[in-house]
C-alpha positions in Angstrom: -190.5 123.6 72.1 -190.4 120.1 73.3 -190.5 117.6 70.5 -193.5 115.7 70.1 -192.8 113.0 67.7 -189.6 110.1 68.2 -187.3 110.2 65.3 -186.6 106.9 66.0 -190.6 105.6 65.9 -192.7 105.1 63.0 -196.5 106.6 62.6 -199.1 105.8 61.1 -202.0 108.7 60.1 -204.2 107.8 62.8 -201.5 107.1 65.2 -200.5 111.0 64.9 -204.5 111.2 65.6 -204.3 109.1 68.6 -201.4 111.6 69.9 -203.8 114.3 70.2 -200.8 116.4 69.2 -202.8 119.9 68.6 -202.4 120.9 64.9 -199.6 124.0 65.3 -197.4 122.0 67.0 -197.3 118.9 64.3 -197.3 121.3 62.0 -194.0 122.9 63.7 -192.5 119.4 64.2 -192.7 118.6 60.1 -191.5 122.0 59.4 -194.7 123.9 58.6 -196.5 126.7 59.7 -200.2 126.7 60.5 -202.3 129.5 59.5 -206.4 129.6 59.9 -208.1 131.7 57.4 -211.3 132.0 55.5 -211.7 130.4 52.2 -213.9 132.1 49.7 -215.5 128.7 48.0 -218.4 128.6 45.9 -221.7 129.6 47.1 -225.2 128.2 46.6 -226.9 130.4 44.1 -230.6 130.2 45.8 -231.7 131.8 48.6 -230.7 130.3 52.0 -232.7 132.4 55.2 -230.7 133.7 57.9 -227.2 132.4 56.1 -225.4 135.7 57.3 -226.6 135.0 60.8 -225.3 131.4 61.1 -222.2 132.8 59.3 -221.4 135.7 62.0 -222.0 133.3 64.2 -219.7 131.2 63.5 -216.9 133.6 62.7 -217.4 135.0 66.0 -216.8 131.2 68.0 -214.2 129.9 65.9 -211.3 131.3 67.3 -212.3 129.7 70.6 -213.0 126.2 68.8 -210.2 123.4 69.7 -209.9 122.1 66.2 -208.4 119.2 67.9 -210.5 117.4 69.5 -213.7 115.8 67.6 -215.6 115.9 70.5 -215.4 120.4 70.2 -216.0 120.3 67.1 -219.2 118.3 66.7 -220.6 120.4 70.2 -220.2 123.8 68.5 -221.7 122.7 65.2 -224.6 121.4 67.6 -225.4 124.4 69.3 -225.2 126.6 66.5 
């Protein structure tokens, strides 16, 4: 892999942002690992209709989702 940040530049938080550098490969280039995975947080305890629709729903598009870019993001949420 190519590296995507200059060791000899400094960056600021939304600098890295401005890089559109998608989020595997900055994680690679600081020595991480990027995993996606469900979190199991707490849950509203009244009644919600159709939650287990919206929630397959999204499951099944996420995959497909480029975390990246704000733009993806907001669309999907949008159309669900």
């Amino acid at each position: 892999m190519t590296q995507v940040l200059k060791p000899d530049q400094s960056y600021t938080f939304s600098k890295i942002f401005e890089l559109k550098i998608p989020a595997d490969e900055l994680a690679q280039e600081l020595g991480y690992t990027l995993s996606r995975k469900r979190l199991d947080l707490p849950r509203f305890p009244g009644g919600l209709d159709r939650i287990q629709e919206l929630c397959d729903r999204i499951e099944e598009i996420l995959p497909y989702v480029n975390l990246a870019s704000e733009t993806s993001r907001r669309e999907v949420l949008y159309k669900l």
